[in-house]
N, C-alpha and C positions, 0 to 999 in steps of 0.2 A: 394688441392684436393687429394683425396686418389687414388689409383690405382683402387678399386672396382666401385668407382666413374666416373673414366674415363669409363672401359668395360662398365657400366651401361649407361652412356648419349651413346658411340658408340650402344649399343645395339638397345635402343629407335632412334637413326637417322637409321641408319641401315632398321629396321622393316618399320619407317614410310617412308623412300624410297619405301621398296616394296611395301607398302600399295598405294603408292602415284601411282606408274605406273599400280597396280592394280583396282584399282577403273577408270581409266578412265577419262571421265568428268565430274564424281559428283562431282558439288563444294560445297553441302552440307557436303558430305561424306569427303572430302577431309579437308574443313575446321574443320569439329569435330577433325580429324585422325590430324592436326595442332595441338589445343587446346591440345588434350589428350599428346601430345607429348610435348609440350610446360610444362603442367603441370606437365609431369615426371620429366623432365630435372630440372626445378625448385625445385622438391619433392630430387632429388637427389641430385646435387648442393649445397641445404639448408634445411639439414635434421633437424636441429634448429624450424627453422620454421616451417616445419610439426607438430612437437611435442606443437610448442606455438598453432597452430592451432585447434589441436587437443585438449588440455587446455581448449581452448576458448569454445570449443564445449561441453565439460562435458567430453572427451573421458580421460583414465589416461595418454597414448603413440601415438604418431604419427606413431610407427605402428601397434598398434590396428587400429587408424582411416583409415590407408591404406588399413586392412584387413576386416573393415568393407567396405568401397566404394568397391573394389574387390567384395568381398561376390555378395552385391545388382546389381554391374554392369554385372557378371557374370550372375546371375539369371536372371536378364532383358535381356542381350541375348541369355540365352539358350531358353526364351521364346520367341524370336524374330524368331530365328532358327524353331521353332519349329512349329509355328503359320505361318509362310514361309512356311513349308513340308509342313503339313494339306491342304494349300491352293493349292497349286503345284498336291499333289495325288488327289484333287477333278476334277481341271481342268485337268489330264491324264485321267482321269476317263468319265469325259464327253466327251471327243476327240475319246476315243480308242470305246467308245457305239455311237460315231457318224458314227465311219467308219463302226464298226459292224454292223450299222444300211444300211449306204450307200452300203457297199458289201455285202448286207444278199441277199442269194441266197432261191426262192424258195422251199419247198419241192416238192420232186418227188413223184405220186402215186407210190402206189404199186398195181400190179394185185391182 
């Protein structure tokens, strides 16, 4: 294995540590953040077989095929992110007109 090879698996166990103590007890969460890390390590380890992979697929390089999965996974949670806010600013939204509602003070005549 190459030196780039080592920093790169240390990187990926590294990351999915903090991910692991961040998440909590999603074992949904936890087991994808396994998998994706699993499949890096593997992706770096045998970068060979990225590239047969990618072959297989129609792709010309195994790191085109990286940089397409990137691309789409990237995309799919900027949209996750983002459909998360939306949801978040509606529910602040109904909270903060409940309490306006709850503390709304009379008006005062005027003479």
């Amino acid at each position: 294995m190459t030196k780039i090879q080592f920093l790169l698996i240390g990187s990926l166990i590294a990351g999915a540590a903090g991910v692991w103590f961040a998440l909590g007890t999603k074992l949904l969460d936890r087991l994808a953040m396994i998998a994706l890390m699993a499949t890096g390590i593997y992706f770096v380890a045998l970068p060979d077989h990225t590239t047969a992979i990618a072959k297989f697929l129609g792709v010309g390089r195994g790191t085109d095929l990286l940089l397409y999965l990137s691309i789409i996974t990237g995309s799919y949670a900027i949209l996750l992110v983002y459909l998360r806010t939306r949801r978040l600013e509606r529910k602040l939204t109904e909270h903060v007109r409940a309490m306006a509602l709850h503390h709304a003070v009379p008006p005062v005549d005027q003479p």
